[in-house]
C-alpha positions in Angstrom: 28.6 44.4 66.7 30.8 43.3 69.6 30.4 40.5 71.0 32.0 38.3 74.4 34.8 36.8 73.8 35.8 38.4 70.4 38.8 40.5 69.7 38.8 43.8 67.8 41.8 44.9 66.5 42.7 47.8 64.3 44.1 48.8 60.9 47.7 49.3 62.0 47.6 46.0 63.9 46.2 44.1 61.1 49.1 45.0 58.8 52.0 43.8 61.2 49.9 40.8 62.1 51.5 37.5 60.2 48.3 36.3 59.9 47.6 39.7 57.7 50.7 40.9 55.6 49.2 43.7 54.0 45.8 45.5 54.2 42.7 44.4 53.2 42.8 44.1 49.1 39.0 44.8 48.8 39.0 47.8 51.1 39.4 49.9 48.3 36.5 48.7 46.6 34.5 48.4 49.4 34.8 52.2 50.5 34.1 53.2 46.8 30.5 51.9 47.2 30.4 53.5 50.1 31.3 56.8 49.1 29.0 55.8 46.0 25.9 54.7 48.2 26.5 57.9 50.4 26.9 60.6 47.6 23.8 59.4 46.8 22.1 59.6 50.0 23.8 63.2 50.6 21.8 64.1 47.5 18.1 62.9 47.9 18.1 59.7 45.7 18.4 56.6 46.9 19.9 52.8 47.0 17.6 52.3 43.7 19.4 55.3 42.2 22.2 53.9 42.4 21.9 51.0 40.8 20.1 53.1 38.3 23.3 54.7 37.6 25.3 51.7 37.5 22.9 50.0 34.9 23.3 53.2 32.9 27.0 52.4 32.8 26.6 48.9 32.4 24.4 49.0 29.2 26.9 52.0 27.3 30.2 49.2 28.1 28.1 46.5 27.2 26.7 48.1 23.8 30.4 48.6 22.8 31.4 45.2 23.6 28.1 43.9 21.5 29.1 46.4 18.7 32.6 44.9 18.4 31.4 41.5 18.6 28.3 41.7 16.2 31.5 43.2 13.4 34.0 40.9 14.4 30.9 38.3 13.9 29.8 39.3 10.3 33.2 40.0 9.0 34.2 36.3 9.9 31.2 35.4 8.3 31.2 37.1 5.3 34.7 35.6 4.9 33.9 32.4 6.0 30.6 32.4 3.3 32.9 33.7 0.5 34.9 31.1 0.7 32.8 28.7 0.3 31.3 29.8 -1.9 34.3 29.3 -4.8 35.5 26.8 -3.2 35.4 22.9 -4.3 32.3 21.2 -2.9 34.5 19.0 -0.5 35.7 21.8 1.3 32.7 22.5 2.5 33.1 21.0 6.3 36.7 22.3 6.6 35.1 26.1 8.1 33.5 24.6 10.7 35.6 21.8 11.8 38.4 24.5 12.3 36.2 27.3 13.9 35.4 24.1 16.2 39.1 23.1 16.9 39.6 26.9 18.3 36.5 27.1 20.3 37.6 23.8 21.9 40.8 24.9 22.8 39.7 28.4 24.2 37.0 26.6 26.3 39.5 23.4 27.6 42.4 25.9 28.6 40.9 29.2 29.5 36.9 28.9 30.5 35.1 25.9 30.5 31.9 28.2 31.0 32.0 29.6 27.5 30.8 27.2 25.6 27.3 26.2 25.1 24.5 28.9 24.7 25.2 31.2 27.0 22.0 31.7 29.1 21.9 28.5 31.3 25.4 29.8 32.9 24.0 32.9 33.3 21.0 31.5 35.2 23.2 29.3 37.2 25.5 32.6 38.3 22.2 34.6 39.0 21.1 31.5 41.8 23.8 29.7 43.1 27.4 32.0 42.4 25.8 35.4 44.0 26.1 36.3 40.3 30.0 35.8 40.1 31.3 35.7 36.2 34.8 35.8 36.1 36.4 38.4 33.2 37.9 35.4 31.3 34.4 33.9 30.7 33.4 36.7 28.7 36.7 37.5 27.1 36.1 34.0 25.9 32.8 33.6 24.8 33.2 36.5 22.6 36.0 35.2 20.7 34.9 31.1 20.9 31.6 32.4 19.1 33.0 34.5 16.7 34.8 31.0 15.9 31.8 28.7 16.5 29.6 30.9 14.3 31.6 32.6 12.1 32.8 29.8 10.6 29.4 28.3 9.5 28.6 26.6 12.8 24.5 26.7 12.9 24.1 28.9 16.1 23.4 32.7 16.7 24.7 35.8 18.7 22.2 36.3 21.2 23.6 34.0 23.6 26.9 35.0 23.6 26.0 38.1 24.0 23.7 37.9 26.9 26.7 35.9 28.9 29.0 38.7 27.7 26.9 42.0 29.3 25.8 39.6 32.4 29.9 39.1 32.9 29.9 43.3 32.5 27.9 43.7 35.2 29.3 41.0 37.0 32.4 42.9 37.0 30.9 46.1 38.0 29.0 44.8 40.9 32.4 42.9 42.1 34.1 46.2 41.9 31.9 47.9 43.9 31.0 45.6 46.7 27.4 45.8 45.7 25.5 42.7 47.7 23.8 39.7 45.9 20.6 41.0 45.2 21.9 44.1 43.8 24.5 41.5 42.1 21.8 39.8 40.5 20.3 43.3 39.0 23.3 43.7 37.6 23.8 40.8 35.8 20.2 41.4 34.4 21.3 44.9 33.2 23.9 43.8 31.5 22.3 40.8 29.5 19.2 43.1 28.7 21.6 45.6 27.1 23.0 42.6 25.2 19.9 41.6 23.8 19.2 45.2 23.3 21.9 46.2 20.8 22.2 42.9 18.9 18.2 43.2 18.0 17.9 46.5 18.4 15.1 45.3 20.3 15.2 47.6 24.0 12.1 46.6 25.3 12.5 42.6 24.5 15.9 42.8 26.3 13.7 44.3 29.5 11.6 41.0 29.3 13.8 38.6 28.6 15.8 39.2 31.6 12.8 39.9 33.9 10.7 36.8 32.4 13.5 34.1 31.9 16.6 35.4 33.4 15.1 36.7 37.1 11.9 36.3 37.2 11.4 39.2 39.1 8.9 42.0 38.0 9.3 44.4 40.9 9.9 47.9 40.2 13.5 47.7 42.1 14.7 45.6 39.7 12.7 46.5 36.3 14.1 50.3 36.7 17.7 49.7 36.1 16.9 47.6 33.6 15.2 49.8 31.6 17.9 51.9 32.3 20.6 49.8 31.0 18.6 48.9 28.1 17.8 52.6 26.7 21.6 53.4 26.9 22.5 50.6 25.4 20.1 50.9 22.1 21.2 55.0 22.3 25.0 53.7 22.2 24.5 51.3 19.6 22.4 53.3 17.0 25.1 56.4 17.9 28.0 53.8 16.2 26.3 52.2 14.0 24.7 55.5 13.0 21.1 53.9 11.6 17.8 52.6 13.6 16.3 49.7 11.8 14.9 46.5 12.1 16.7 43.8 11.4 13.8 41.8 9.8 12.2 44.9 8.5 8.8 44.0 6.8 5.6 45.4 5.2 2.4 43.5 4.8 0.6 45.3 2.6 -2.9 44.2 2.1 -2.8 42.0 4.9 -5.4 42.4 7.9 -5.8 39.5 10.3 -9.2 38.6 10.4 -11.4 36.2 13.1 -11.7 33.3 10.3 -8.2 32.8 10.7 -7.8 32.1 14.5 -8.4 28.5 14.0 -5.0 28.4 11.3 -3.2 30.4 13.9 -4.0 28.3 17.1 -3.3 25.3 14.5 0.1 27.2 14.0 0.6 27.8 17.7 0.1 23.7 18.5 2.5 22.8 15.2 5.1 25.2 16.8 4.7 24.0 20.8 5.1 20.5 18.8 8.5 21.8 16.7 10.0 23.7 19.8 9.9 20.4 22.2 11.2 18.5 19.4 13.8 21.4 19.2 14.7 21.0 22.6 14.6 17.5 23.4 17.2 16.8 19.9 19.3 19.6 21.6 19.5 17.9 25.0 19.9 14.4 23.1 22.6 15.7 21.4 24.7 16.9 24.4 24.0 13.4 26.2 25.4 11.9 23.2 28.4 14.2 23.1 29.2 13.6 27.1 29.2 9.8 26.7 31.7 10.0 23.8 35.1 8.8 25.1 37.1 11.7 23.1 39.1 14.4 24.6 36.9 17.3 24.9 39.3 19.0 22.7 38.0 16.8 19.9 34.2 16.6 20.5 33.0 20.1 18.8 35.5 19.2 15.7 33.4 15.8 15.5 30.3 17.7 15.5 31.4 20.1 13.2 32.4 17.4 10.9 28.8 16.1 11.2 27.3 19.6 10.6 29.7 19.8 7.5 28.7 16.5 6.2 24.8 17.6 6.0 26.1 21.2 4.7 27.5 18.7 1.7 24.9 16.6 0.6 22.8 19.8 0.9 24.7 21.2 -1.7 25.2 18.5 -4.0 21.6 18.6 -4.2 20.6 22.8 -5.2 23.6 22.9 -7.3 22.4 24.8 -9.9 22.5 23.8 -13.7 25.9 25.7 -14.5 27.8 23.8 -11.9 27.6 26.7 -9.1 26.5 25.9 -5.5 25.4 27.9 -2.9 26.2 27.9 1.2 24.2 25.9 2.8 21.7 28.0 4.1 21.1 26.6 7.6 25.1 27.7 8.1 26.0 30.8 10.3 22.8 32.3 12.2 20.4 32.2 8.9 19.4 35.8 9.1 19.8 35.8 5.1 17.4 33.0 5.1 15.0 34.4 7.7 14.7 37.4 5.4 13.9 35.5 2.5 11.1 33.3 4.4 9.3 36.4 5.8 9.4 38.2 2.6 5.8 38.4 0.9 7.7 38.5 -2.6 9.6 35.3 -2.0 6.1 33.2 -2.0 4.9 34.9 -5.6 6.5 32.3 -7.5 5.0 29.5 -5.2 1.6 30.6 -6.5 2.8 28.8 -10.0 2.2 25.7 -9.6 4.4 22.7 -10.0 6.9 24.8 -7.7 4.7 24.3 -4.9 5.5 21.4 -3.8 10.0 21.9 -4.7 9.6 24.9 -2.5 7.6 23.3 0.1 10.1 20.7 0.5 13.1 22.7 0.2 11.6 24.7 3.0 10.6 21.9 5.1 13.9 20.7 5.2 15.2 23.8 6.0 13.5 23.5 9.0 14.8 20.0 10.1 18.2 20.8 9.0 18.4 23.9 11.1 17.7 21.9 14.1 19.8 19.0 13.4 22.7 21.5 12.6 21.8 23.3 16.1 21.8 20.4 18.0 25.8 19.2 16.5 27.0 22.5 17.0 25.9 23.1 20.8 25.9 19.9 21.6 28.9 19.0 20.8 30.7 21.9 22.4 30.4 25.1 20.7 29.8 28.2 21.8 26.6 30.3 20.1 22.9 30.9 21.1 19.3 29.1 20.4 17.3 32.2 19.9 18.4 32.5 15.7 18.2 29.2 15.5 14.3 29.0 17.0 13.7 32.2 14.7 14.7 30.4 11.8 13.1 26.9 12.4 9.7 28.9 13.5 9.7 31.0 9.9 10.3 27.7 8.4 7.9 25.9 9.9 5.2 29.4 9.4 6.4 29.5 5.8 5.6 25.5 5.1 1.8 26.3 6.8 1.3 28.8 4.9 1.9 27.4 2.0 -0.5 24.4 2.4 -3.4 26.7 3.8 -2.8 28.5 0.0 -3.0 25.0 -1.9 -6.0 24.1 0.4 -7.7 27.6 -0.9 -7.8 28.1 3.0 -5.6 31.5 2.8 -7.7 34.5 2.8 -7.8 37.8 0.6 -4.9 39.3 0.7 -2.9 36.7 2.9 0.5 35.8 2.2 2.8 32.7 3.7 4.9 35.5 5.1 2.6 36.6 8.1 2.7 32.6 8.7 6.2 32.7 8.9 6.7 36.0 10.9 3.6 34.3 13.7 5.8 31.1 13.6 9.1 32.8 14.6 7.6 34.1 17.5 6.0 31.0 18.0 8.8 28.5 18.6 10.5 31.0 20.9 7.8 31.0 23.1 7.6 26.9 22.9 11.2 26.6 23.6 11.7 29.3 25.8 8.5 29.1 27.8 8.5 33.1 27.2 5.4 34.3 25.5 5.8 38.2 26.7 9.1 37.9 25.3 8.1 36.3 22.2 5.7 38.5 21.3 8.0 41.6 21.7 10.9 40.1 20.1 9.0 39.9 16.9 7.2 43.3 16.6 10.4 44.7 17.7 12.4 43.0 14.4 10.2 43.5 12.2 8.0 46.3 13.3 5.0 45.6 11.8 2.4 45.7 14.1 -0.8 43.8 11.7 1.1 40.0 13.1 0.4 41.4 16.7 -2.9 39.9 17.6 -2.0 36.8 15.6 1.5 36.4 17.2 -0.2 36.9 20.6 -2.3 33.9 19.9 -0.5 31.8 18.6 2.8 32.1 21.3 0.3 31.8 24.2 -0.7 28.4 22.5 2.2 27.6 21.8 4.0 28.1 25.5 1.0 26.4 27.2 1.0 22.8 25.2 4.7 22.9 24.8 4.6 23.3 28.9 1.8 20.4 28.9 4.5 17.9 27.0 8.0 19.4 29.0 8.5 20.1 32.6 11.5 22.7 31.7 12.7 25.0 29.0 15.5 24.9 26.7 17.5 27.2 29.5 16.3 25.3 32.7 17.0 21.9 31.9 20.2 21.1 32.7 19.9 23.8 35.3 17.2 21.0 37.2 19.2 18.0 36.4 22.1 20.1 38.8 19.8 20.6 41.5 18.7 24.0 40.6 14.9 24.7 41.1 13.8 28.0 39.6 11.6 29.7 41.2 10.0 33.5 40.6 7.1 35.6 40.3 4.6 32.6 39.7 5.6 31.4 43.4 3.4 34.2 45.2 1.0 33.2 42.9 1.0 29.8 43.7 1.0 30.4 47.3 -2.2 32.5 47.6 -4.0 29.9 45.9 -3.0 27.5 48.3 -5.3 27.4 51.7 -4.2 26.5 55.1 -7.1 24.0 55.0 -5.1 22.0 52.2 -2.3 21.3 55.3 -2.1 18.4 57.5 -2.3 19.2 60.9 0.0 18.4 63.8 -2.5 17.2 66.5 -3.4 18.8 70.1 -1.0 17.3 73.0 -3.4 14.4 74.7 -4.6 16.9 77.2 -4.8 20.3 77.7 -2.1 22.3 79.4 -2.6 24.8 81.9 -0.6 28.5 83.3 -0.8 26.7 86.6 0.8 23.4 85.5 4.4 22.4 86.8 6.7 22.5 83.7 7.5 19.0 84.6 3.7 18.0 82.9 5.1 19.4 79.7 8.5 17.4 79.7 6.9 14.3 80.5 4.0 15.3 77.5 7.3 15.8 75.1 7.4 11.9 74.1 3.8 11.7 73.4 3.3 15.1 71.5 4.4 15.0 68.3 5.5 19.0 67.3 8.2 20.4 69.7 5.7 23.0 71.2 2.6 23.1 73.2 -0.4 25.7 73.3 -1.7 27.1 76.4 -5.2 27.6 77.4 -6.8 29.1 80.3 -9.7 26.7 82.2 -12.9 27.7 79.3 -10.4 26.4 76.7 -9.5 29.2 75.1 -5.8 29.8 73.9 -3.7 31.8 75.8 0.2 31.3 74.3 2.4 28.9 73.5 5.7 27.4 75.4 8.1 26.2 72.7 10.6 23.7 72.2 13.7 25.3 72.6 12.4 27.2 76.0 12.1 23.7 77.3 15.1 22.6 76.3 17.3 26.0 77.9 14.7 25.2 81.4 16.7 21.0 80.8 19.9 22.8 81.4 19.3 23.4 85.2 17.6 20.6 85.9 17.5 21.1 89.9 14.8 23.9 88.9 12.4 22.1 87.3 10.0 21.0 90.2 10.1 24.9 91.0 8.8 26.2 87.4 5.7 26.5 86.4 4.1 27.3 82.9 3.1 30.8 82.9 7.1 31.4 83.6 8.0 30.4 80.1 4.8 30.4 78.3 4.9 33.1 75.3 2.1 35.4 74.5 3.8 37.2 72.0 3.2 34.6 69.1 1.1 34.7 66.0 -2.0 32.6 65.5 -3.5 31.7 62.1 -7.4 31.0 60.9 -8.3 28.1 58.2 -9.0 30.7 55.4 -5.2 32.2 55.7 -3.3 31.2 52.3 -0.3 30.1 52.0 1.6 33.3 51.4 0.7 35.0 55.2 1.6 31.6 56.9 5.3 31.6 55.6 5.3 35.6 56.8 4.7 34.7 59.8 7.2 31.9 60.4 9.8 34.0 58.7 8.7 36.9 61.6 9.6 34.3 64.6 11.7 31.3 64.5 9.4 28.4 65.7 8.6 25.0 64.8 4.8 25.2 65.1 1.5 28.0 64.7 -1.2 27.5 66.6 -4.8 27.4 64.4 -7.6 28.4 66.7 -11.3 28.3 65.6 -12.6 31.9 64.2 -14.7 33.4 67.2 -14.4 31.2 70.0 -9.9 30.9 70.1 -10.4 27.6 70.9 -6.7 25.6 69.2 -7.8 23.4 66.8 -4.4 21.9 65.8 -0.6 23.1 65.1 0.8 24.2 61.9 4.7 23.0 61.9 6.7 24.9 59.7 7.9 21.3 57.4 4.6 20.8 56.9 4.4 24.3 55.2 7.4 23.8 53.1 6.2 20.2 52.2 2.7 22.0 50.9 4.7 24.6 49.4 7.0 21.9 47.6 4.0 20.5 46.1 2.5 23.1 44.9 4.9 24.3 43.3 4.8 20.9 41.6 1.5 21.1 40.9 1.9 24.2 38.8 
């Protein structure tokens, strides 16, 4: 749009001006999305489209890098675990300190961004960088967590890999020009496919992103996610050339039954109580970490050490009788474990006896050892994700509640531990993660067995309300607060309609009423008494007639030899809004949004006689609040 004053020049003049050497480096980007966007529009479909198309392409590169990654990942492992395995107890820590002397160096020189779990800096691109992730960030994360976990460090995949598709689509949406809410889509397409091909879990990656990423439900944004997701799972089961789950289970004989909702609300509570303790320890740890005056090169070694350290005295305590030990088995992301605590079979020799109470404390500690491990690796510096960890602390902490229900002749016919420990996964991810639709997805979705539905369902909406009730902000939106980031999302229209315009404080009336036929002059010499910038109009019965704002009277200032000569009806505005008592929240910020004013009038129903002014502060104060509140 032109505009006074402002010079318009044209290509050939901005390549000899020495202000402009060359052309325009994003113009060839920027007329690819336009050709994109118009190809589209040439054949029937749409901006959605589009993106639909995009997401398509983002989930196939994103499977491929997650493919890579997840192999890369287990064969460092596998080498990491064999090892250890024949090698002298003492050498236990020496894995992980020097997996945590890489990942320290790739972080310090290359991206600072990649280490950590991953999803907070994807939040934090998604709100306040327009979704901007550099290349380098993921390039790094991929190989930092290969390090981090791969070499025993107690952390998992999901994170990485969620920072890895969001920097995919990152890079797409850069490359095309695409604008910031489209940017933001993106990003979500990309860390649902992550999510996607490391669990093989398409419709948990959806709801992650939707539920904890964006926040954002609308059918613009779910459709390319889904998208994104399908081709993802299609590209990773076409490599990988098998479709299974990876904590494939069968419960046979099992059937959840009403006399055991109160053991799985019980379950939901001890699992809201483990995932703020999770948290919290996780947090602590990091604080601890920051204040230690080491180079930052040195701080994930010294938690490594740490992590090493309890890996040791673990081991010195299972070795077996002929002088063999064993990993420690809250190293790495624990899947072996998780398979072990979820298996019905693994509780049968429980049922003995005098075992019960070894393997009740050997799975007990499992539990606290997983999440002291966590908390040294992450928060010291390394680079890996929370959600294995959470999956492996909640089967624990099932497991153990089993067990004690079946000592306390509390289990019923048919029960195992094992459906405790597959409720209890689910369970702490919804505690930690504030995430129950997620939750509950993620766990029919690795194990497929659909009789822990009902019970996971119970128990994860327990779970996410008390752990909510003890901590203001989940495991990913912590720190994000502590940086001035305030997440918002789908709850916000919620909150708003159940707000009422009768809960806001009123601006009052000026101190008399103001007429069509008054000089203007009445109204500039009311402006030091009247508190709100603008003043309603009535005619003589009372009834209200328009307003004449603020910043009319201040343009009328500018000539101020006219003034005697105006009168009110010349700048009084009729083409305002007015709003009732019973008007929510929601309607009263559309209609500021619509025109740029300071103040609504509220006029009584029937009679359009102004009852007070609404100022748009006091909205945002109410809204503020409210928000609070919730």
């Amino acid at each position: 749009m032109w505009r006074p004053g402002r010079r318009i020049r044209s290509a050939s003049a901005i390549s000899t001006d020495p202000k402009h050497p060359g052309p325009d480096r994003n113009l060839g980007a920027r007329l690819r999305s336009i050709e994109l966007s118009r190809l589209f529009d040439a054949i029937g479909l749409g901006r959605e489209w589009y993106l639909i198309f995009c997401g398509g392409i983002v989930g196939a590169i994103t499977a491929l890098g997650a493919v890579g990654f997840a192999k890369a990942l287990h064969a460092t492992e596998s080498a990491t675990f064999g090892f250890l395995a024949n090698a002298p107890l003492w050498l236990i820590p020496l894995p992980p300190i020097l997996g945590a002397l890489v990942t320290a160096a790739l972080v310090h020189y290359l991206a600072r961004d990649a280490s950590g779990h991953g999803v907070p800096q994807v939040i934090e691109a998604i709100h306040k960088r327009g979704g901007r992730i550099p290349l380098k960030v993921g390039l790094v994360k991929i190989v930092a967590s290969i390090a981090t976990v791969g070499s025993g460090g107690s952390a998992g995949a999901e994170g990485p890999i969620v920072q890895i598709g969001s920097t995919a689509g990152s890079v797409m949406g850069r490359g095309l020009r695409v604008g910031r809410a489209d940017m933001s889509t993106l990003l979500g397409c990309g860390a649902a496919a992550g999510i996607a091909s490391v669990f093989n879990a398409p419709i948990t990656g959806v709801f992650f992103v939707l539920e904890v990423l964006l926040r954002d439900f609308s059918l613009r944004t779910f459709t390319p996610i889904v998208v994104s997701s399908v081709f993802s799972v299609g590209v990773t089961q076409s490599l990988l050339g098998k479709d299974e789950a990876i904590f494939g289970v069968a419960l046979a004989g099992y059937g959840f039954t009403i006399m055991e909702m109160p053991s799985f609300i019980a379950l939901g509570i001890i699992c809201a109580v483990i995932g703020v303790g999770f948290t919290r320890m996780l947090h602590m740890a990091e604080d601890l970490f920051a204040r230690l005056r080491v180079s930052p090169l040195i701080r994930p070694a010294i938690g490594a050490a740490m992590l090493g350290l309890v890996g040791l005295v673990w081991a010195v305590c299972v070795v077996s009788p002929d002088g063999s030990h064993s990993v420690p088995a809250f190293f790495g992301n624990g899947y072996a474990t998780i398979r072990s605590m979820v298996d019905p079979a693994s509780y049968g020799a429980a049922r003995a006896g005098s075992v019960v109470s070894l393997s009740l404390v050997a799975i007990l500690s499992l539990c606290v050892l997983k999440s002291v491990g966590t908390s040294l690796t992450l928060g010291s510096g390394g680079s890996g994700g929370v959600f294995a960890p959470s999956l492996f602390v909640g089967a624990a902490a099932g497991g153990a509640f089993g067990m004690l229900l079946e000592r306390a002749g509390l289990m019923p016919t048919g029960g195992t531990p094992a459906s405790y420990a597959l409720v209890g996964m689910a369970a702490v991810i919804a505690g930690t993660t504030f995430a129950p639709l997620t939750a509950i997805l993620l766990l029919f979705e690795l194990t497929r067995e659909p009789k822990v539905l009902l019970p996971a369902m119970l128990a994860c909406i327990v779970a996410a309300v008390v752990a909510q009730r003890w901590m203001r902000d989940s495991i990913y939106t912590a720190r994000l607060r502590q940086s001035g980031l305030l997440l918002g999302g789908t709850r916000d229209l919620t909150v708003m309609r159940r707000v009422h315009l009768s809960s806001i404080k009123l601006a009052p009336l000026p101190p008399e009423p103001i007429y069509p036929s008054d000089p203007l002059a009445k109204v500039i010499g009311l402006l030091s008494a009247h508190r709100a910038p603008d003043f309603p109009v009535v005619d003589p019965s009372g009834k209200y007639l328009g307003m004449v704002t603020g910043e009319d009277v201040r343009a009328a200032l500018i000539d101020r030899e006219a003034i005697p000569l105006l009168l009110v009806a010349e700048l009084l505005r009729t083409d305002l809004p007015l709003l009732s008592p019973e008007e929510t929240l929601d309607t009263v910020i559309d209609k500021f949004a619509q025109h740029d004013v300071a103040c609504i009038c509220i006029v009584e129903p029937g009679s359009g006689v102004p009852r007070g002014l609404v100022t748009r502060a006091a909205v945002m104060k109410r809204y503020q609040q409210a928000l609070s509140e919730s």
